[in-house]
N, C-alpha and C positions, 0 to 999 in steps of 0.2 A: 579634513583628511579625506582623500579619497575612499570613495567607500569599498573597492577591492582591497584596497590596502589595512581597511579599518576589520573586513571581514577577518583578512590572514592573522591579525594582530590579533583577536576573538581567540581564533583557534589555536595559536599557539599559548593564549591565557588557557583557555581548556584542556587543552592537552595537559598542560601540567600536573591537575587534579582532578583527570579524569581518562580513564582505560578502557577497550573492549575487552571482554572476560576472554581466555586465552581458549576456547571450547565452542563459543558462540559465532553462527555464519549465520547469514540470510537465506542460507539454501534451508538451516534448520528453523529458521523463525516461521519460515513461510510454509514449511511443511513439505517442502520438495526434496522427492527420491534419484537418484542417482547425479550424473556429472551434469548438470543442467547449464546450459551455456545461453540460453535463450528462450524468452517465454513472450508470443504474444496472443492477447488476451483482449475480445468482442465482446462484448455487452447488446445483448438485444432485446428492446421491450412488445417484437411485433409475432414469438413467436407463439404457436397453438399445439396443439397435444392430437395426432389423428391418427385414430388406430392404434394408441397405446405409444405411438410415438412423435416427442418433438419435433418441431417443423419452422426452419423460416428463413428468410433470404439472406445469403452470402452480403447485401450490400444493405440490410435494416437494420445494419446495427448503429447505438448512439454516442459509443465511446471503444476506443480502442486504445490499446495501451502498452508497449513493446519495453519488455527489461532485458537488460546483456548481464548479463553476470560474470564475474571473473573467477579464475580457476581456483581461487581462495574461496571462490561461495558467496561473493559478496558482490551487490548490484553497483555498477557504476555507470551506469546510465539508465534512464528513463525516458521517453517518449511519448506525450499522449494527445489523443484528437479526440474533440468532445463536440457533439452535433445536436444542434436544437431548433428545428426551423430551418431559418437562414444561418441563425448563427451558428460558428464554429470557433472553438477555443484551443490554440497547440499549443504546450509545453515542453520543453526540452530541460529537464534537469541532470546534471554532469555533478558526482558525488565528488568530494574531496580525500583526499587519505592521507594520514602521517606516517609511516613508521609500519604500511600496512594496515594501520587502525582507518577505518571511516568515522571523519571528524564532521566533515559539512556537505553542505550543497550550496551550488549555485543554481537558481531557476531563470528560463529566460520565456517568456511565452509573444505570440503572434499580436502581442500590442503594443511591443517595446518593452514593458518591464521588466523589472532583471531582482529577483529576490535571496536576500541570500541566511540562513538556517544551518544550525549548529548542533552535534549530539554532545548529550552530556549523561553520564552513568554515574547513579544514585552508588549503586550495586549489581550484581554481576547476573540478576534476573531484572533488574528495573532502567528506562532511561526516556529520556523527552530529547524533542526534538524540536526544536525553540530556536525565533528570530533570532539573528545575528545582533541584535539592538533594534528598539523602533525606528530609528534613525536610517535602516538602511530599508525599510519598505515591505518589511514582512507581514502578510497579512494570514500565516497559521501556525499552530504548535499544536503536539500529538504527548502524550506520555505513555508510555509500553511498559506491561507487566507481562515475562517473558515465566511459562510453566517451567518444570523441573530437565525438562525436556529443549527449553529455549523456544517453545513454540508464542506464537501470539496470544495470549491470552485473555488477558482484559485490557481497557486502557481508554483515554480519554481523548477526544477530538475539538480543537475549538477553531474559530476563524472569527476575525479580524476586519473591521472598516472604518478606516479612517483614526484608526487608535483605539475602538469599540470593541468589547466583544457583543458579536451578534451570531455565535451560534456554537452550543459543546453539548456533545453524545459523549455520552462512556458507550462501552460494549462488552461484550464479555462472551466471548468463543467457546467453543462444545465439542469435545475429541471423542471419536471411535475408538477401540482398544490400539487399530493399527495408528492410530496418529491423524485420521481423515477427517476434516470437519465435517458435523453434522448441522449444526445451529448458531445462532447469531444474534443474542439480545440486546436490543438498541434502546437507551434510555435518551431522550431527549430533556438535558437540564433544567430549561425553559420554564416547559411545558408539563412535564414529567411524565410524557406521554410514553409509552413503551410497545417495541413491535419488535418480533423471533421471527428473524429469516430461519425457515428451513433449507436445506441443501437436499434435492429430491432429486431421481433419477439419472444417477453418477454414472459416467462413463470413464473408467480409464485405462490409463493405457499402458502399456508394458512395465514401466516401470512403478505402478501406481497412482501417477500423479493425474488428479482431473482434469478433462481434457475437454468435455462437457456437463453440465450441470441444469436445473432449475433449480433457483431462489424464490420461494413461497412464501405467501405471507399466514402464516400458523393462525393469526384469528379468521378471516376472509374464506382460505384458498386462496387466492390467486396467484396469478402470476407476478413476480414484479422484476423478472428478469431472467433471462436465461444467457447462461457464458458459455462462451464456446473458447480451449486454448490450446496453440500451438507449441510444441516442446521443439526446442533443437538440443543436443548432448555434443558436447565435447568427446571427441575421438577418444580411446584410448593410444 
Protein backbone atom coordinates (compact mmCIF):
# COMPACT_ATOMS: atom_id res chain seq x y z
CA UNK A 1 0.00 0.00 0.00
CA UNK A 2 1.26 3.21 -0.62
CA UNK A 3 2.43 4.63 2.52
CA UNK A 4 0.50 8.17 2.13
CA UNK A 5 -2.28 6.28 1.53
CA UNK A 6 -1.51 3.85 4.50
CA UNK A 7 -0.94 7.12 6.74
CA UNK A 8 -4.76 8.55 5.89
CA UNK A 9 -6.04 5.03 6.42
CA UNK A 10 -4.29 5.34 10.26
CA UNK A 11 -6.01 8.31 10.79
CA UNK A 12 -9.22 7.86 9.86
CA UNK A 13 -8.88 4.40 12.30
CA UNK A 14 -7.94 7.00 15.00
CA UNK A 15 -10.22 9.43 14.61
CA UNK A 16 -12.86 7.11 15.23
CA UNK A 17 -11.67 6.51 18.98
CA UNK A 18 -10.06 9.17 19.55
CA UNK A 19 -10.96 13.17 20.21
CA UNK A 20 -9.17 16.66 21.16
CA UNK A 21 -10.82 17.73 24.50
CA UNK A 22 -13.33 20.51 23.21
CA UNK A 23 -11.09 23.39 25.59
CA UNK A 24 -7.64 22.23 24.72
CA UNK A 25 -5.19 24.45 22.06
CA UNK A 26 -1.49 24.56 21.64
CA UNK A 27 -1.37 28.21 22.37
CA UNK A 28 -2.59 26.70 26.03
CA UNK A 29 -0.21 23.56 26.17
CA UNK A 30 2.67 25.79 25.35
CA UNK A 31 1.84 28.43 27.72
CA UNK A 32 1.45 31.28 25.33
CA UNK A 33 -0.59 34.55 26.03
CA UNK A 34 -2.55 36.46 23.62
CA UNK A 35 -3.35 35.96 19.59
CA UNK A 36 -0.10 34.34 18.88
CA UNK A 37 0.27 33.67 15.05
CA UNK A 38 4.07 33.13 15.00
CA UNK A 39 6.83 32.15 17.22
CA UNK A 40 10.58 31.82 16.07
CA UNK A 41 12.78 30.40 18.44
CA UNK A 42 17.23 30.53 18.64
CA UNK A 43 19.01 28.36 20.81
CA UNK A 44 22.41 29.59 21.56
CA UNK A 45 25.22 27.77 23.39
CA UNK A 46 28.11 30.60 22.88
CA UNK A 47 26.48 33.14 25.01
CA UNK A 48 28.29 34.86 28.43
CA UNK A 49 26.78 36.90 31.30
CA UNK A 50 28.74 40.70 31.14
CA UNK A 51 27.76 43.18 33.52
CA UNK A 52 24.90 41.38 34.81
CA UNK A 53 23.87 40.92 31.38
CA UNK A 54 23.56 38.10 28.57
CA UNK A 55 25.50 38.50 25.51
CA UNK A 56 25.91 36.70 22.17
CA UNK A 57 25.87 36.80 18.54
CA UNK A 58 22.82 37.13 16.30
CA UNK A 59 24.40 34.35 13.96
CA UNK A 60 25.80 31.60 17.12
CA UNK A 61 23.01 30.04 17.34
CA UNK A 62 22.61 26.03 16.94
CA UNK A 63 19.22 25.41 16.20
CA UNK A 64 16.34 27.44 15.25
CA UNK A 65 12.90 26.74 14.94
CA UNK A 66 9.88 28.61 13.41
CA UNK A 67 5.95 27.47 14.46
CA UNK A 68 2.62 29.24 12.49
CA UNK A 69 -0.14 28.70 14.40
CA UNK A 70 -3.51 29.05 13.29
CA UNK A 71 -6.32 31.18 14.65
CA UNK A 72 -7.84 28.08 16.49
CA UNK A 73 -4.39 28.01 18.52
CA UNK A 74 -3.22 25.11 17.01
CA UNK A 75 0.49 24.65 15.30
CA UNK A 76 0.24 23.68 11.71
CA UNK A 77 3.56 24.02 10.67
CA UNK A 78 6.97 23.55 11.96
CA UNK A 79 10.37 24.34 10.63
CA UNK A 80 13.71 23.69 11.99
CA UNK A 81 17.58 24.11 11.21
CA UNK A 82 19.90 22.31 13.51
CA UNK A 83 23.80 23.10 13.08
CA UNK A 84 26.79 21.11 14.21
CA UNK A 85 30.00 21.70 12.77
CA UNK A 86 29.60 21.26 9.18
CA UNK A 87 26.53 19.44 9.58
CA UNK A 88 23.24 20.88 9.32
CA UNK A 89 19.70 18.95 9.70
CA UNK A 90 16.22 20.77 8.24
CA UNK A 91 12.84 19.74 8.87
CA UNK A 92 9.72 20.73 7.67
CA UNK A 93 6.71 19.05 9.40
CA UNK A 94 2.98 20.04 8.01
CA UNK A 95 0.38 18.80 10.84
CA UNK A 96 -2.82 17.12 9.60
CA UNK A 97 -6.39 18.08 10.85
CA UNK A 98 -9.86 16.34 10.73
CA UNK A 99 -12.89 17.89 11.60
CA UNK A 100 -10.47 20.76 13.04
CA UNK A 101 -8.98 18.05 15.43
CA UNK A 102 -4.96 17.80 14.89
CA UNK A 103 -4.84 14.03 14.01
CA UNK A 104 -1.06 13.67 12.28
CA UNK A 105 1.96 14.94 10.90
CA UNK A 106 3.83 14.42 7.93
CA UNK A 107 7.85 15.14 8.34
CA UNK A 108 10.07 15.57 5.56
CA UNK A 109 13.67 16.64 6.30
CA UNK A 110 17.01 17.67 4.04
CA UNK A 111 17.85 13.81 3.42
CA UNK A 112 14.95 12.82 1.72
CA UNK A 113 13.00 11.16 4.26
CA UNK A 114 9.61 11.57 4.81
CA UNK A 115 8.11 10.35 8.37
CA UNK A 116 4.80 10.20 9.27
CA UNK A 117 3.06 10.33 13.23
CA UNK A 118 -0.30 10.16 14.61
CA UNK A 119 -2.16 11.61 17.89
CA UNK A 120 -4.01 9.69 19.90
CA UNK A 121 -6.03 10.82 23.34
CA UNK A 122 -6.05 8.42 26.35
CA UNK A 123 -8.23 11.34 28.07
CA UNK A 124 -8.86 14.80 27.91
CA UNK A 125 -5.37 15.76 29.97
CA UNK A 126 -3.33 12.74 28.40
CA UNK A 127 -2.06 11.70 24.71
CA UNK A 128 1.22 10.27 22.67
CA UNK A 129 2.19 10.95 19.70
CA UNK A 130 3.25 7.82 17.98
CA UNK A 131 4.53 6.37 14.34
CA UNK A 132 2.02 5.89 11.84
CA UNK A 133 3.30 2.02 11.89
CA UNK A 134 6.96 0.90 11.75
CA UNK A 135 6.33 0.27 8.24
CA UNK A 136 6.20 3.90 7.36
CA UNK A 137 9.83 4.88 8.97
CA UNK A 138 9.11 6.63 12.15
CA UNK A 139 11.96 6.86 14.24
CA UNK A 140 10.05 8.82 17.56
CA UNK A 141 7.08 9.07 19.97
CA UNK A 142 6.40 11.41 22.93
CA UNK A 143 3.47 10.78 25.56
CA UNK A 144 1.89 14.13 27.16
CA UNK A 145 0.41 14.73 30.49
CA UNK A 146 -1.34 17.92 30.15
CA UNK A 147 -2.04 19.91 33.96
CA UNK A 148 -5.55 21.15 34.98
CA UNK A 149 -4.61 24.02 33.05
CA UNK A 150 -3.67 21.93 29.71
CA UNK A 151 -0.22 23.20 30.12
CA UNK A 152 2.77 20.57 29.38
CA UNK A 153 3.38 18.97 32.25
CA UNK A 154 5.13 15.71 32.52
CA UNK A 155 5.65 13.34 29.73
CA UNK A 156 7.94 10.88 28.23
CA UNK A 157 10.39 11.11 24.93
CA UNK A 158 11.83 8.20 23.09
CA UNK A 159 13.62 7.79 19.71
CA UNK A 160 14.06 5.09 17.41
CA UNK A 161 16.99 3.21 15.07
CA UNK A 162 16.48 0.85 12.99
CA UNK A 163 13.38 -0.53 15.01
CA UNK A 164 15.51 -0.06 18.51
CA UNK A 165 14.83 1.92 21.07
CA UNK A 166 18.00 3.79 21.92
CA UNK A 167 16.84 6.71 23.82
CA UNK A 168 13.56 7.89 26.38
CA UNK A 169 13.70 11.00 29.03
CA UNK A 170 10.43 11.58 30.99
CA UNK A 171 10.38 15.27 32.14
CA UNK A 172 8.44 16.94 34.34
CA UNK A 173 7.77 20.90 34.04
CA UNK A 174 7.46 23.62 37.09
CA UNK A 175 4.82 26.63 36.93
CA UNK A 176 5.00 30.08 38.60
CA UNK A 177 1.58 31.10 39.96
CA UNK A 178 1.18 33.17 36.57
CA UNK A 179 1.66 29.99 34.37
CA UNK A 180 5.62 30.76 33.53
CA UNK A 181 7.98 27.90 33.59
CA UNK A 182 10.52 27.90 36.05
CA UNK A 183 12.30 24.41 35.93
CA UNK A 184 12.76 21.26 34.10
CA UNK A 185 13.50 17.78 35.46
CA UNK A 186 15.09 15.37 32.85
CA UNK A 187 15.31 11.73 33.92
CA UNK A 188 17.28 9.69 31.52
CA UNK A 189 15.61 5.94 31.44
CA UNK A 190 18.84 4.34 30.48
CA UNK A 191 21.07 5.82 32.74
CA UNK A 192 18.80 7.03 35.42
CA UNK A 193 20.82 9.92 35.49
CA UNK A 194 18.77 13.17 36.34
CA UNK A 195 19.54 17.01 35.32
CA UNK A 196 16.91 20.46 36.33
CA UNK A 197 17.01 22.94 33.79
CA UNK A 198 16.51 26.24 35.49
CA UNK A 199 14.86 28.96 33.53
CA UNK A 200 16.99 32.16 34.81
CA UNK A 201 16.86 35.75 33.81
CA UNK A 202 13.43 36.09 31.86
CA UNK A 203 12.68 38.72 29.65
CA UNK A 204 9.31 39.21 28.37
CA UNK A 205 7.44 41.03 26.63
CA UNK A 206 4.07 42.66 26.48
CA UNK A 207 2.06 40.16 26.56
CA UNK A 208 4.05 37.90 28.92
CA UNK A 209 5.34 35.44 26.76
CA UNK A 210 9.35 34.82 27.00
CA UNK A 211 11.13 36.32 24.61
CA UNK A 212 14.61 35.68 26.26
CA UNK A 213 15.77 33.18 28.71
CA UNK A 214 18.88 31.24 30.31
CA UNK A 215 18.54 27.44 30.86
CA UNK A 216 21.07 26.34 33.81
CA UNK A 217 22.08 23.54 34.77
CA UNK A 218 20.91 23.54 38.78
CA UNK A 219 23.94 21.09 39.84
CA UNK A 220 26.96 22.76 37.83
CA UNK A 221 25.79 26.46 37.16
CA UNK A 222 26.35 26.68 33.92
CA UNK A 223 25.17 27.59 31.09
CA UNK A 224 23.60 25.11 28.72
CA UNK A 225 21.71 27.45 26.67
CA UNK A 226 20.22 30.56 26.12
CA UNK A 227 16.88 31.24 23.95
CA UNK A 228 16.27 34.06 22.39
CA UNK A 229 12.11 34.21 20.66
CA UNK A 230 10.42 36.14 18.38
CA UNK A 231 6.40 36.69 18.82
CA UNK A 232 4.22 37.80 15.80
CA UNK A 233 0.24 38.21 16.91
CA UNK A 234 -2.44 38.17 14.72
CA UNK A 235 -4.25 41.56 14.08
CA UNK A 236 -7.34 42.05 15.67
Amino acid sequence: MNKLLLFFSIIVLICSCSSVPEKYTELAEYGYKGPVEYVLTKKFDNAEKINGKWECSDYGYFMSRSYHFNKDGFIDTINSKVYFNDFRYDTQLTFTFRDGDKVGSIMKDNNGETTYHVYEWEDEYNYSYKPAGRELNATFESYTELNENFRDFKGISKDYKDGELVFSETYTNYFDEDGTIERTRLVDEFTSKVITHIYSDKILDEYGNIIECAVIDSASGELIQYMKRTFTYYED
